[in-house]
FILUMZA-561677 format. One line per 3 residues: for each residue x, y, z of C-alpha. Coordinates in pm, 1 decimal. Example, Ala and Ser with C-alpha at 12.3 -4.5 7.8 and 13.67 -1.06 7.14 Angstrom:
2
1230.0:-450.0:780.0 ~ 1367.0:-106.0:714.0
This chain:
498
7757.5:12480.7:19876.6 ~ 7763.8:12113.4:20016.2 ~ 7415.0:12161.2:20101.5
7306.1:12193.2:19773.0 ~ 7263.3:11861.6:19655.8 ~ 7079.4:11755.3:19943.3
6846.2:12044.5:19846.0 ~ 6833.0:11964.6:19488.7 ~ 6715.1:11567.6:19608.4
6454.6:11668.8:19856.6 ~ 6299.5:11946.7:19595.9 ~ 6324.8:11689.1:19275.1
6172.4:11397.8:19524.9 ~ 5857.6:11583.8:19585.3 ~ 5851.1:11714.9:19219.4
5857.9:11365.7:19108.2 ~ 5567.1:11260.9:19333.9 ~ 5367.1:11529.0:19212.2
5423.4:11467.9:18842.4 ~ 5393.1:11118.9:18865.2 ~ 5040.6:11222.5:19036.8
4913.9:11454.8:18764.5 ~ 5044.6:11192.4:18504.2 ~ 4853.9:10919.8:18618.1
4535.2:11122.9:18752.0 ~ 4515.5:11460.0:18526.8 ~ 4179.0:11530.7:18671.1
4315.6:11638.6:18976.7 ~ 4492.2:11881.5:18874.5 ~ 4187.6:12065.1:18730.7
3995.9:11993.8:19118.8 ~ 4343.7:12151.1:19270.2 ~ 4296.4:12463.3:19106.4
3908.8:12512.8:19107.3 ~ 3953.4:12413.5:19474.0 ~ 4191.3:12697.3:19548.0
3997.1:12965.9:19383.6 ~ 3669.5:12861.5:19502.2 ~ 3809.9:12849.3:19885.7
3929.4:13194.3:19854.3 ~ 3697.8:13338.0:19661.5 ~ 3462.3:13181.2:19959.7
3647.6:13319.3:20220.5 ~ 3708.6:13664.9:20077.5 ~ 3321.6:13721.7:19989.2
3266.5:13631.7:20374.2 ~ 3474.5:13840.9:20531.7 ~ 3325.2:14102.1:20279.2
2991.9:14081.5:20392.7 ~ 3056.7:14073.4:20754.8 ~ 3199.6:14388.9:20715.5
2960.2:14545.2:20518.7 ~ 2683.2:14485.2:20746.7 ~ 2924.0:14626.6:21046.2
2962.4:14967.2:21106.8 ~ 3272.8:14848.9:21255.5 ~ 3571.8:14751.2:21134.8
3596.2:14346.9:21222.5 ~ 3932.1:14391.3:21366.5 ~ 3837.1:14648.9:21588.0
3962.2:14549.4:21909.5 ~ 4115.5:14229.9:21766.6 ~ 4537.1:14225.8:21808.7
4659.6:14192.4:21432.6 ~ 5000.5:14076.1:21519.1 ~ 4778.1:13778.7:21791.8
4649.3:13697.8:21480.3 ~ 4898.2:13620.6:21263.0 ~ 5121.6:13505.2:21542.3
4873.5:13140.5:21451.4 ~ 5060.5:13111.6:21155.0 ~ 5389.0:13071.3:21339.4
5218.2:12724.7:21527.4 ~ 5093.0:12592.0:21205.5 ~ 5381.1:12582.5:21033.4
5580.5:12475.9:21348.9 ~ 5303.2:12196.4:21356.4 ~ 5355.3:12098.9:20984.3
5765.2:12142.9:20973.0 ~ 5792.0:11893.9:21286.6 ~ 5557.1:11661.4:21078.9
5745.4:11688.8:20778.9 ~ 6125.3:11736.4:20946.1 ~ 6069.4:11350.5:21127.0
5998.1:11256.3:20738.6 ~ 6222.0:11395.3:20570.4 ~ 6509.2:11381.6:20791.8
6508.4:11241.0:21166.9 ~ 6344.1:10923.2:21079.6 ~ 6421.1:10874.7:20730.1
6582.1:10600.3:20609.2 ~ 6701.2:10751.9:20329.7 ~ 6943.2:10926.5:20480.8
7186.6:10611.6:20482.8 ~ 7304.8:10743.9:20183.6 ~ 7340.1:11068.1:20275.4
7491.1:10997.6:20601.9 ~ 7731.7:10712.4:20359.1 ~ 7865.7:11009.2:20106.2
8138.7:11240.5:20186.7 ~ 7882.2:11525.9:20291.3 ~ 7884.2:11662.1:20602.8
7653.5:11616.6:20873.3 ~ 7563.3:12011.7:20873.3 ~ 7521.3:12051.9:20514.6
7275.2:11781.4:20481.0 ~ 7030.2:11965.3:20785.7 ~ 7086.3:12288.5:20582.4
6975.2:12166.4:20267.9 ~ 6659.2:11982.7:20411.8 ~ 6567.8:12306.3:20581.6
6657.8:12522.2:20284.7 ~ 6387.2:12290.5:20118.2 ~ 6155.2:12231.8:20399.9
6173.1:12653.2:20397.5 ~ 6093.3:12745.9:20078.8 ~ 5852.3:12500.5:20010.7
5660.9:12654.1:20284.1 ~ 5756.1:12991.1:20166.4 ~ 5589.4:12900.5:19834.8
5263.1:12803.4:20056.1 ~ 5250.5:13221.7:20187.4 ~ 5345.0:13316.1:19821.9
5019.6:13120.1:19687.9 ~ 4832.5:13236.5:19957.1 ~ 4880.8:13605.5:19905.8
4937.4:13576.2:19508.6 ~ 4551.2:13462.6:19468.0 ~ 4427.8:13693.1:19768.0
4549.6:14001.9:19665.9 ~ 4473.9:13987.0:19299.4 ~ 4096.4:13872.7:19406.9
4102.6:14210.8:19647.7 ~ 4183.0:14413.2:19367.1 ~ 4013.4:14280.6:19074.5
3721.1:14189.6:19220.9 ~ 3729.4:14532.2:19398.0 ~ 3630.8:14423.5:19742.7
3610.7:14617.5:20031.6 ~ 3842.8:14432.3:20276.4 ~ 4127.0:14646.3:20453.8
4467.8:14596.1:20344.6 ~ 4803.7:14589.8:20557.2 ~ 5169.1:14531.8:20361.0
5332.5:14464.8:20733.3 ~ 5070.7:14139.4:20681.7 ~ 5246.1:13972.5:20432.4
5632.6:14050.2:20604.5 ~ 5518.5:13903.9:20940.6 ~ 5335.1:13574.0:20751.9
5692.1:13488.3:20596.5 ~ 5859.3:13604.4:20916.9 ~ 5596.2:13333.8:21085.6
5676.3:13090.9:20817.0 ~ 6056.9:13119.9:20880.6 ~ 6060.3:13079.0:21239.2
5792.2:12820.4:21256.8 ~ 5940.9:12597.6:20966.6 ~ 6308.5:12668.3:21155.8
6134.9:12585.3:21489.9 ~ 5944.1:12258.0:21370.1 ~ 6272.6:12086.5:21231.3
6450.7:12142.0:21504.1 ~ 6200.4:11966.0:21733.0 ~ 6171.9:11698.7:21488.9
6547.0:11540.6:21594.9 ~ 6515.8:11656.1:21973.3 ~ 6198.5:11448.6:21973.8
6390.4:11132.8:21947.8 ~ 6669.9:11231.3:22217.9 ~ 6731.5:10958.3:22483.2
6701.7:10961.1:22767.2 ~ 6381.4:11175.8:22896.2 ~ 6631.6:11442.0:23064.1
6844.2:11493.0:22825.2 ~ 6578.9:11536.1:22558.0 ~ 6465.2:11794.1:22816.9
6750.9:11951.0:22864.2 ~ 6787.1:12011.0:22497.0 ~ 6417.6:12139.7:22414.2
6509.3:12420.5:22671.0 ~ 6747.7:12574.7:22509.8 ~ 6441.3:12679.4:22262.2
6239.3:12814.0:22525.3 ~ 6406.6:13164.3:22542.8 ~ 6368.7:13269.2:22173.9
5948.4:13163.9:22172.5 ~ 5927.8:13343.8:22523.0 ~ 6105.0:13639.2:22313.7
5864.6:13581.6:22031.1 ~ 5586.5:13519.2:22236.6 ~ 5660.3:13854.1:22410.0
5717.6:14059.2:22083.7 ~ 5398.4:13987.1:21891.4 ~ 5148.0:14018.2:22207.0
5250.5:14262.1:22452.2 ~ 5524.4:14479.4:22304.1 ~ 5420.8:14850.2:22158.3
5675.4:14883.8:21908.6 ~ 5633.8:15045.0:21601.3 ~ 5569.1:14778.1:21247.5
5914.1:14830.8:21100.4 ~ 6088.3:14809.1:21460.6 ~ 5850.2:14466.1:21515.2
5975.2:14286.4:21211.4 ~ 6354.5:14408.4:21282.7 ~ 6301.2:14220.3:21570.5
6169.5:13968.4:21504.8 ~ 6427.8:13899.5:21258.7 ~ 6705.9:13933.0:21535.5
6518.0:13663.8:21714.3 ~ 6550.0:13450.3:21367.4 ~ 6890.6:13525.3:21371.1
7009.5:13457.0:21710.7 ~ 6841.2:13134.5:21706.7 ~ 7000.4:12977.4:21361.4
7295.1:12879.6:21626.8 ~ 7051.8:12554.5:21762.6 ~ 7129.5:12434.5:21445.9
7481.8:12329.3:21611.8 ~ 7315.7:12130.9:21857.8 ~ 7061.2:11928.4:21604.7
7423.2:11839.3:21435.6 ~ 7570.7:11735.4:21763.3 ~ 7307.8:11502.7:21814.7
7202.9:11421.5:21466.0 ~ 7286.6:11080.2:21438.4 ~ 7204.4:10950.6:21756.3
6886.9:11074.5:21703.7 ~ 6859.1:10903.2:21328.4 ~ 6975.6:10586.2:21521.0
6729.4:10631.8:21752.0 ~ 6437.4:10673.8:21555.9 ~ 6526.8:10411.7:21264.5
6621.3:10157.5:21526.4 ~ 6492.0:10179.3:21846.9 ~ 6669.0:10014.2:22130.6
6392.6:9850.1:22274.8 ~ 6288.8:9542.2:22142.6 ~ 5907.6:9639.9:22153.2
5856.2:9317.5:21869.1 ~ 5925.3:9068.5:22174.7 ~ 5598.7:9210.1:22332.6
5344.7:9180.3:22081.5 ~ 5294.8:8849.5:21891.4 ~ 5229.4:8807.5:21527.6
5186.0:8481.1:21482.9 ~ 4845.6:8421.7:21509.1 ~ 4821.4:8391.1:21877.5
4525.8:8568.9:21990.5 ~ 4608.8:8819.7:22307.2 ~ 4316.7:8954.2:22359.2
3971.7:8678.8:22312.5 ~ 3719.0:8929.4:22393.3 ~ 3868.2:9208.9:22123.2
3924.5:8926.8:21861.7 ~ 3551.4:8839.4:21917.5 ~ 3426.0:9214.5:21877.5
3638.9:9319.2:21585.2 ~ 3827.9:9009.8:21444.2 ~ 4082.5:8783.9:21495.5
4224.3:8899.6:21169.5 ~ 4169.5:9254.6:21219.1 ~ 4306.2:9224.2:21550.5
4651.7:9129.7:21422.0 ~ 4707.0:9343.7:21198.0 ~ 4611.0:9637.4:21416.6
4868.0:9513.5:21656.5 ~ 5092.4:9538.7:21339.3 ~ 4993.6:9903.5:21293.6
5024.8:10014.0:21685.4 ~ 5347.6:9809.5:21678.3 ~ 5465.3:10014.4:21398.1
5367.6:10341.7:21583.9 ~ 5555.0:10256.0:21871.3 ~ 5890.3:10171.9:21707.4
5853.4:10485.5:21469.5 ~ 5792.7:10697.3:21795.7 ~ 5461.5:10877.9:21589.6
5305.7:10873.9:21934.7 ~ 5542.1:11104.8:22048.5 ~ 5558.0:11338.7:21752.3
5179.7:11343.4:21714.0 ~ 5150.7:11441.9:22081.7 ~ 5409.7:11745.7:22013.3
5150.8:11856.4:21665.7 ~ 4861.7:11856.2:21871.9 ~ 4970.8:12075.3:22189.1
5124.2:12312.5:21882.3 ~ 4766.2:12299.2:21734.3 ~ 4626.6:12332.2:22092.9
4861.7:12593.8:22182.0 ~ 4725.3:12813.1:21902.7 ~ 4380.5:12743.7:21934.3
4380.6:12857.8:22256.0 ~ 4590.5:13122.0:22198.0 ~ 4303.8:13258.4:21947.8
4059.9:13234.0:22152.8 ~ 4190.7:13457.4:22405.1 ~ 4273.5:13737.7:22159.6
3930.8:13693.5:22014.3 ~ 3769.6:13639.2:22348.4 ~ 3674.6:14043.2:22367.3
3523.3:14106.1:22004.6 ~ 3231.6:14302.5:21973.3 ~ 3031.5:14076.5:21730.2
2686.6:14282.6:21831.1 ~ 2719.2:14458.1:21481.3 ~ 2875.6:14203.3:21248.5
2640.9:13934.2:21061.2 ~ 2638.1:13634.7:21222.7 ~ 2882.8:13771.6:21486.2
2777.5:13513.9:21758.5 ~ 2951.0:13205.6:21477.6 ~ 3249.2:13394.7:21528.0
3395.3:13232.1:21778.2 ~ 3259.7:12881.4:21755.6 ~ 3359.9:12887.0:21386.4
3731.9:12987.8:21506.3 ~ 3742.3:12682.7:21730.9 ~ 3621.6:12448.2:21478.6
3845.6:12572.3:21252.3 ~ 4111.3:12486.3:21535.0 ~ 3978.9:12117.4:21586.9
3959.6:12079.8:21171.7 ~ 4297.8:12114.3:21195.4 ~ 4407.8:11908.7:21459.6
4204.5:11600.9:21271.6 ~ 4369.1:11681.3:20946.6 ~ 4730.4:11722.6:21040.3
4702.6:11383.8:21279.4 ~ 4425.9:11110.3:21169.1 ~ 4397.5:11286.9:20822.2
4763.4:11239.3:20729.9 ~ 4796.5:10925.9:20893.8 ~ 4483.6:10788.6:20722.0
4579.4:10949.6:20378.3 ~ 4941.5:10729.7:20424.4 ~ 4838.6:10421.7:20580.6
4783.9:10211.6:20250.4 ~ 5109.5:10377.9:20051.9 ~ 5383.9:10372.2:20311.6
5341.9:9994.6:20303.7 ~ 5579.8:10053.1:20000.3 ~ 5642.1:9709.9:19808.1
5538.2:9538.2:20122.8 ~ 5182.6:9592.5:20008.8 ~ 5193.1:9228.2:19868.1
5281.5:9063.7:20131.4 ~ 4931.9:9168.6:20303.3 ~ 4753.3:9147.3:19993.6
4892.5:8781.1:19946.8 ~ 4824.6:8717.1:20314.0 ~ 4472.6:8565.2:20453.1
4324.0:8854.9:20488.3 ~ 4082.7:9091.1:20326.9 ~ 4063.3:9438.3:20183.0
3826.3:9459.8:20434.3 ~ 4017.6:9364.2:20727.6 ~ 4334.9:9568.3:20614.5
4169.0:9900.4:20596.6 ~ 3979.6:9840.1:20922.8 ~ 4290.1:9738.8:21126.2
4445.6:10065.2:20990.4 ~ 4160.9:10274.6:21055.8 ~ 4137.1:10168.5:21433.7
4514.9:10282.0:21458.3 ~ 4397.5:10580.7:21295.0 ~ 4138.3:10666.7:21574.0
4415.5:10559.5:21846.5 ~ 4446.6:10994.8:21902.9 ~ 4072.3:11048.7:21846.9
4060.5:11072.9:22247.8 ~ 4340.1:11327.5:22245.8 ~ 4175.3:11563.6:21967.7
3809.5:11513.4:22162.1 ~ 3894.6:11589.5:22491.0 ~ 4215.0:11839.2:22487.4
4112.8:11987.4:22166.8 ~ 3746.4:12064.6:22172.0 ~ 3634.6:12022.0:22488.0
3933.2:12140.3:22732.9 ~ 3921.9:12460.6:22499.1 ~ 3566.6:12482.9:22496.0
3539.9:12533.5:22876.1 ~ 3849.2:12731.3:22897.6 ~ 3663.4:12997.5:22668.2
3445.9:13036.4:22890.6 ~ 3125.9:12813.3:22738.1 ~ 2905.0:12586.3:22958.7
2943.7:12163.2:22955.2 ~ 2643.8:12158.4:22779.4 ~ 2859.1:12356.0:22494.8
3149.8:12125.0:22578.1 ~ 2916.7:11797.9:22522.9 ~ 2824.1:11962.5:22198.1
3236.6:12084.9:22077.3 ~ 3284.8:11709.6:22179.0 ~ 3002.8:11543.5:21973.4
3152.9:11829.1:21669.0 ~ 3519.3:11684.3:21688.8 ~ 3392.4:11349.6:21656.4
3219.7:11404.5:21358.4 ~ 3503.4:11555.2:21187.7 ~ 3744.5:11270.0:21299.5
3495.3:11013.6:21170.5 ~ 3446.7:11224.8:20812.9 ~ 3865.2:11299.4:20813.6
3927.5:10923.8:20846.6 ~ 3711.9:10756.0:20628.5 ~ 3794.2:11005.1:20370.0
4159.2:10957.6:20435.9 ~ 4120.2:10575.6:20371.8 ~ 3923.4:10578.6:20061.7
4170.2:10852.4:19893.0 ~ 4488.6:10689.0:20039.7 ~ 4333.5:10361.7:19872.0
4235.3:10502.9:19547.3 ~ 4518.4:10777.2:19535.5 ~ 4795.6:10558.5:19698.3
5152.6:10717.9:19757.0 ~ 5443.1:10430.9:19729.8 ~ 5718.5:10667.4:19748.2
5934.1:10537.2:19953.3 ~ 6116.6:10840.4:20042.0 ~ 5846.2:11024.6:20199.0
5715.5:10686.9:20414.5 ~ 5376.2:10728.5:20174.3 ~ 5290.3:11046.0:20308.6
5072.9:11262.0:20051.0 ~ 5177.1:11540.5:19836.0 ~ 5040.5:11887.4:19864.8
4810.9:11876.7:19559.5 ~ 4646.5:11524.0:19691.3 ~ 4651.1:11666.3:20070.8
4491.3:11974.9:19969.7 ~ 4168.1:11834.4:19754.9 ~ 4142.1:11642.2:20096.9
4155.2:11879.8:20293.0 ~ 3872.8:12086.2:20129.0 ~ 3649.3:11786.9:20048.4
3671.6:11755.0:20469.4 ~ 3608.8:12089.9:20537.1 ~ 3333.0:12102.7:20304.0
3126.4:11771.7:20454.7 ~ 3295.0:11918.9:20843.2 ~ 3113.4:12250.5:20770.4
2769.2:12099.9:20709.9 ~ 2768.4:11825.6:20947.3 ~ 2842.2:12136.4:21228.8
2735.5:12433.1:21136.0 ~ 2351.7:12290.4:21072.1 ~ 2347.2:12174.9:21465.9
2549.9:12504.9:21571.7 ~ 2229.5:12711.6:21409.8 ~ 1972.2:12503.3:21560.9
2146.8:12603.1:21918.3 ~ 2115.1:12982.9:21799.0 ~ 1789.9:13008.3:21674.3
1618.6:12741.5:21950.9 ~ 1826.4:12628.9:22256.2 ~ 2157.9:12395.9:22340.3
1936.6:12073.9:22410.7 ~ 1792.8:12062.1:22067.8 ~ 2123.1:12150.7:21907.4
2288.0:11852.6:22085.2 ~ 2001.8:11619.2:21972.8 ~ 2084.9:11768.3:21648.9
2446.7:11730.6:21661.9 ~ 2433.5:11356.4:21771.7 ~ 2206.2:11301.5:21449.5
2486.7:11452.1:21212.6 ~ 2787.1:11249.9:21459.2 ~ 2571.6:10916.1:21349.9
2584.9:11037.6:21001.8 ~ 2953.0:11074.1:21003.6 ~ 2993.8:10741.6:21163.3
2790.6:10564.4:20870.9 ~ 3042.8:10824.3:20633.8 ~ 3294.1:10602.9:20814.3
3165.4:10249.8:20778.6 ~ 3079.9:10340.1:20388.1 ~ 3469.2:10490.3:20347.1
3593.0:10196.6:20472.7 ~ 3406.2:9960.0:20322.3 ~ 3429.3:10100.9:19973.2
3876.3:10163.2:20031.2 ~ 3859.2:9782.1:20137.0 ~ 3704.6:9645.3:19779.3
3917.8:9874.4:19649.4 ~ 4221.9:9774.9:19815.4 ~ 4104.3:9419.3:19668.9
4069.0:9490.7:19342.1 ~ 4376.4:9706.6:19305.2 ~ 4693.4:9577.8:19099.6
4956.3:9801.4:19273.2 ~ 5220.6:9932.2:19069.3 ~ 5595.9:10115.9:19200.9
């Protein structure tokens, strides 16, 4: 039981944060909840209706186990996310590393945690679905296998996504390589098992759980190479500092001149901080997992008969918009939510600096918008064209993503300045009742500012929707300017306490 304590200090950390968090702001635990209920509800009364005005079932023709096999890369997208923070690049594990545990037991108990907190997320999710289903007596088909294959997607995806989060910092290139392959049998197994095998339900999750099994053993190799990969990731080798000067020397004239001197340096500060955290790398690794299942989606929902179903032609746009929403929020959302509290105590020495609220929260949301590139073009339109839809649809998924990177950002800066997260031990990053009112206050504002323009191409043509959509992508850039505006006065007038 030496991994016990390690558990018991990851679980009481986050319990902490979120106490502290209701403490100080008990409002938001009332928006939590009404959040939660009102999402479902939402989504339950949807799928309700589509069904009722289909003679068909909805998931006629749609693979089930395609379906929930998405599950599996969200959670492998969130665990490597939340494995780099907890464990490969925290610096609190000096004192774990210092004790007389051993190197094993610590991995176990983050995982253990990492595990059933995520385990908790599939028992929410189903403990407010099912009683809605039944009490509200809606018509929606029901499948118990459902529920074992989300928690046997929750267990290999949280497994998977810590395990990537130490190879990612493996040097050199080959070896990190060499090590990520040894992974590549079990998802190819996976992969295989929930799309083209026949078996029976209760055979399926046997499986599945032999494949859960039989890779537990790459746990040996994460401890082999555990603390060169801490090392690694805590203190790079390279001296990137020596490239990039903070002194007030001005690199770049014609930048300083467009967005600052001020600004300027202290984005340099931010992308300097990337680079010696590695987040480039690990935010590359969420969004193929993101991509990966997006696309992944679309291909099992490529063939659905939407002819009878209301609104059946939304379908599929909605399904990759909900793939690009979450792309933005796991990368420039969490990033933008964390950028003002995993300063930590070193807050003061930028707000005793010469520079402005202003300038702050603008340097940090131009590092923000470093991946916006990435989400446009892989994310929206690479998968746009790949299903099949013309450039003139691509122009438009590309115009959509935008908007919900500007709305994601600006959002994230004013909450992370008016919510801010010191806690050290998570590097600022936001617990799950902040990151979830965020979450939904962005899909909200994403679902307007995309689904108005996606109508207009419906009912009238693709030219006027992408006049339409450029309007509402103008919009969400003034969303941004006001966001960061208002988190910079606030950052000002903020007496930060730890």
């Amino acid at each position: 039981m030496g991994w016990f304590p390690v558990y018991t200090q990851v679980a009481l950390t986050g319990y902490r944060v979120v106490k502290s968090r209701v403490r100080n702001h008990p409002l938001l635990l009332f928006w939590f909840v009404l959040l939660i209920l009102a999402f479902f509800g939402i989504i339950l009364k949807l799928f309700e209706f589509s069904i009722a005005q289909s003679e068909l079932d909805i998931f006629e023709g749609v693979d089930r186990n395609g379906a929930v096999f998405m599950l599996f890369f969200l959670f492998l997208a969130k665990s490597t996310m939340d494995g780099i923070n907890k464990g490969a690049a925290s610096k609190e594990m000096t004192f774990l590393l210092s004790a007389k545990i051993r190197r094993r037991d610590i991995l176990a108990g983050i995982l253990v945690a990492l595990t059933l907190f995520n385990l908790a997320i599939v028992a929410l999710i189903f403990g407010i679905a099912v009683p809605m289903i039944v009490g509200l007596h809606m018509a929606l088909p029901t499948d118990p296998y459902l529920l074992v294959y989300a928690i046997q997607m929750c267990l290999l995806g949280t497994f998977f996504g810590f395990v990537y989060a130490f190879l990612l910092y493996i040097q050199p290139l080959w070896k990190k390589l060499a090590y990520m392959s040894a992974t590549t049998p079990f998802l190819s197994v996976l992969y295989y098992l929930m799309t083209y095998s026949n078996l029976s339900d209760q055979d399926l999750a046997l499986y599945i759980l032999v494949v859960y099994a039989l890779s537990l053993p790459l746990l040996l190799l994460v401890n082999r190479v555990m603390l060169d990969t801490w090392n690694s990731a805590t203190n790079p080798g390279k001296n990137i500092s020596g490239k990039v000067k903070l002194d007030g020397t001005v690199q770049n004239p014609l930048m300083a001149r467009i967005i600052g001197k001020n600004v300027l340096l202290l984005f340099t500060r931010e992308v300097l901080r990337m680079m010696r955290t590695r987040h480039i790398l690990g935010a590359i690794i969420t969004l193929l997992a993101v991509s990966g299942g997006l696309y992944y989606l679309m291909n099992k929902f490529s063939d659905l008969d939407t002819s009878g179903i209301a609104f059946g032609s939304m379908i599929l746009p909605l399904i990759m918009g909900l793939g690009i929403y979450m792309a933005v929020v796991l990368e420039q959302g969490v990033d933008s939510l964390s950028a003002v509290g995993r300063e930590g105590k070193n807050i003061w020495i930028l707000k005793s600096g010469p520079y402005s609220g202003k300038e702050v929260i603008r340097a940090k949301t131009l590092a923000s918008l470093v991946f916006s590139p990435v989400v446009v073009i892989n994310v929206s339109f690479v998968t746009a064209i790949q299903a099949g839809y013309s450039f003139g649809a691509g122009a438009f998924a590309i115009m959509g993503s935008l908007s919900m990177v500007f709305i994601a950002v600006g959002l994230g800066q004013w909450f992370g300045a008016r919510f801010p997260n010191f806690d050290e031990t998570s590097k600022g990053s936001p617990d799950m009742m902040m990151l979830y009112i965020y979450a939904m206050v962005v899909l909200l504002l994403a679902f307007l500012f995309c689904t108005i323009p996606l109508g207009v191409v419906l009912l009238y043509d693709l030219t006027l929707g992408l006049l339409v959509m450029a309007f509402f992508t103008c919009l969400a850039a003034l969303l941004l300017i006001l966001c960061v505006h208002l988190a910079g006065r606030r950052f000002d007038n903020s007496e930060f306490s730890f």
